[in-house]
Every structure is written in C-alpha cells, then in structure tokens.
C-alpha positions as CSV (number, residue, x, y, z in Angstrom):
1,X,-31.9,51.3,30.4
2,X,-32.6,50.2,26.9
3,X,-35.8,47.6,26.7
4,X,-35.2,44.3,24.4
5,X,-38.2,43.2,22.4
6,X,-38.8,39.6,22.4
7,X,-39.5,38.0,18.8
8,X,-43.3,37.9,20.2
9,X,-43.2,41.3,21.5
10,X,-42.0,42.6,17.9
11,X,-44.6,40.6,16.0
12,X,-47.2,41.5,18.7
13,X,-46.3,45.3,17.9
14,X,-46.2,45.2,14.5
15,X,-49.9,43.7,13.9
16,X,-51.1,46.2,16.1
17,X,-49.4,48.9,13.8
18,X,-50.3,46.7,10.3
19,X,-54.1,47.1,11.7
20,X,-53.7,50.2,11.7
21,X,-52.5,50.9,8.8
22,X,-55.3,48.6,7.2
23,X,-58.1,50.2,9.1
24,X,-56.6,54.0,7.3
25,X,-57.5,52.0,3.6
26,X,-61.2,51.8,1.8
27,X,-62.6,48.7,2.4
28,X,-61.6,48.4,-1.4
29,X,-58.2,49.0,-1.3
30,X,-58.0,46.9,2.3
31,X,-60.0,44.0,0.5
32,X,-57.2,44.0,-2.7
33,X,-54.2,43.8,-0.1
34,X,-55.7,41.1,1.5
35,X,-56.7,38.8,-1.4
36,X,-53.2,39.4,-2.9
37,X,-51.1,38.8,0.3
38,X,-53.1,36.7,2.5
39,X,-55.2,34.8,-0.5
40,X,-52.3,34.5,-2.7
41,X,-54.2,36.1,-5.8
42,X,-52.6,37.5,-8.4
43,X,-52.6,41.1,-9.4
44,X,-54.1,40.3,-12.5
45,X,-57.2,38.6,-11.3
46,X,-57.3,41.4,-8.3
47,X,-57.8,44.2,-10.9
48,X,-59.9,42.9,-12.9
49,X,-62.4,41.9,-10.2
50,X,-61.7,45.2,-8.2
51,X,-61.3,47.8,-11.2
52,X,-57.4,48.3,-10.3
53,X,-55.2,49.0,-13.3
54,X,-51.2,48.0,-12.3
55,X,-50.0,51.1,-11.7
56,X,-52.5,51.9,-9.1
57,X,-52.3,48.1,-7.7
58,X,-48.2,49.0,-7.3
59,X,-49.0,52.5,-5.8
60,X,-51.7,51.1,-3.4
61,X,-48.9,48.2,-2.0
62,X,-45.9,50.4,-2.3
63,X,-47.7,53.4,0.2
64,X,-48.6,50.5,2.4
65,X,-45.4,49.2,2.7
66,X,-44.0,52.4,3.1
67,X,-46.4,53.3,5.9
68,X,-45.6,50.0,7.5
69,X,-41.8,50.4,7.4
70,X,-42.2,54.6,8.9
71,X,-44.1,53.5,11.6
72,X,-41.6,50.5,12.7
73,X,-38.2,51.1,11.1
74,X,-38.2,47.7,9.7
75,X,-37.9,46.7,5.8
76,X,-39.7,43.8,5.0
C-alpha cells in the first residue's frame, strides 16, 4: 500500500530535511541564506557585509538547493 502525504505532512517533512541541511552550513554561510531568503536582502548588501563575492553567493544557494531537491525529489 502506497502512503499519501498530506500538504502538512509534505511541509512538515521538508522543514525537518531544510534544517538539516542548514545545520550542515557555517554559521556564515547559514546566516547569508537566511538574510537573503527569509530577510529579503539583496545579494549585494549580503556580500558586502559577509565578505561573499557573487560567484560564491550563487555557488553557496545553488548547493543548497541542490541538497534540498536530492534529499526530497522536489524542485522548487
């Protein structure tokens, strides 16, 4: 028998996995993904404060994201 997830079940299982993921990061590179996604700052102000050129920035989010999608077989 194949188990459904819920739309709460799916979200409940990916923060537990996006946690995880975060926890793996420096408290640096953590602290950057945060202030861009959750505090809406730009990449621009993010490396200058944190010492990220773009390239690194992009590398740091694309990893993530890939990590993220691995673990859960979704894009987002």
């Amino acid at each position: 028998m194949v188990k459904h997830f819920s739309p709460n079940e799916n979200a409940t299982r990916d923060a537990a996995i996006l946690v995880k993921i975060l926890k793996r990061l420096s408290s640096l590179e953590r602290n950057a993904l945060l202030r861009f996604y959750v505090d809406g700052e730009t990449k621009e102000s993010i490396g200058a404060a944190l010492g990220f050129d773009e390239r690194t920035f992009r590398a740091l989010r694309l990893s993530t994201k890939a990590a993220f999608v691995e673990q859960t077989g979704q894009k987002r």
